[in-house]
N, C-alpha and C positions, 0 to 999 in steps of 0.2 A: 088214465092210471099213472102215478108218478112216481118214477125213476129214483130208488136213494141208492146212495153212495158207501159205504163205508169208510172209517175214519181211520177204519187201518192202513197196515204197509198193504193190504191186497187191494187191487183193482177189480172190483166185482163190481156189480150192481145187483139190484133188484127191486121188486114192486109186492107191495101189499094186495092181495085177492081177497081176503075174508077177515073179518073182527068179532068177537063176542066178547060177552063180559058174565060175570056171575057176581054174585055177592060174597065176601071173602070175609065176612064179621061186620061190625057199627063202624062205617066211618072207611070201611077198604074195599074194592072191587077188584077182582082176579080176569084180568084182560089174557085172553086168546086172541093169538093172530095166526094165518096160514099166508106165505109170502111164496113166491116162484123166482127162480135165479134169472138166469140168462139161456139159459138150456133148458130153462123150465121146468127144470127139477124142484119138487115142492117141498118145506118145510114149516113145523108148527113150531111155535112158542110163546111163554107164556111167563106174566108176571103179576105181582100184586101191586097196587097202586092206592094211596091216600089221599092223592090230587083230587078231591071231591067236587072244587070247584072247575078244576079242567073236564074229571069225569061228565059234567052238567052240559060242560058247553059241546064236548064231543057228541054227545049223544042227540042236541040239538040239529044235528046233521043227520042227511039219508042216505045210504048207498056207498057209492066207495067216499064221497067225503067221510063219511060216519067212520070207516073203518082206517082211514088215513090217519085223522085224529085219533081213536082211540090209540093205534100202532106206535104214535108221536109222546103219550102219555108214560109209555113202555119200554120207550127204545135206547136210551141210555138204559135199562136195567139191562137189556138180551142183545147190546150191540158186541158183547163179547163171544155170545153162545151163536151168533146170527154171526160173525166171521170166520170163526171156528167152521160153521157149515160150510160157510159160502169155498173156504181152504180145501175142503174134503170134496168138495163136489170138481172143484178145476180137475181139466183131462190132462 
């Protein structure tokens, strides 16, 4: 499982556990991810994505590679809403 970082001023980390996707209209797929902090407190999120061609190759993968890639598809859209969390969850 791999270790990301965030690009803010917080020192957190955290790791992708789960991926899904839906269909979001012709041409968008709506990525779901469930990620675990450091204390392993869980959170969901989720964004729409047009990258059709990255969508292709993500999916080409199984397991947690599958859900790495898709997470990587998504993660500048929710690396705001995904430090916001990781802020709220420090003790």
């Amino acid at each position: 499982m791999k270790t990301y970082n965030t690009t803010t001023n917080i020192e957190a980390s955290f790791q992708v556990t789960h991926a899904s996707h839906l269909t979001s209209g012709y041409g968008h797929m709506k990525i779901m991810v469930d990620i675990i902090d450091e204390n392993e407190n869980p959170g969901s999120f989720k964004s729409v994505t047009s990258n059709m061609p990255g969508f292709d190759e993500a999916t080409d993968f199984e397991g947690q590679e599958k859900y790495e890639a898709l997470f990587e598809l998504i993660e500048n859209d929710i690396e705001d809403a995904i430090s916001e969390w990781l802020y709220s969850n420090q003790d």
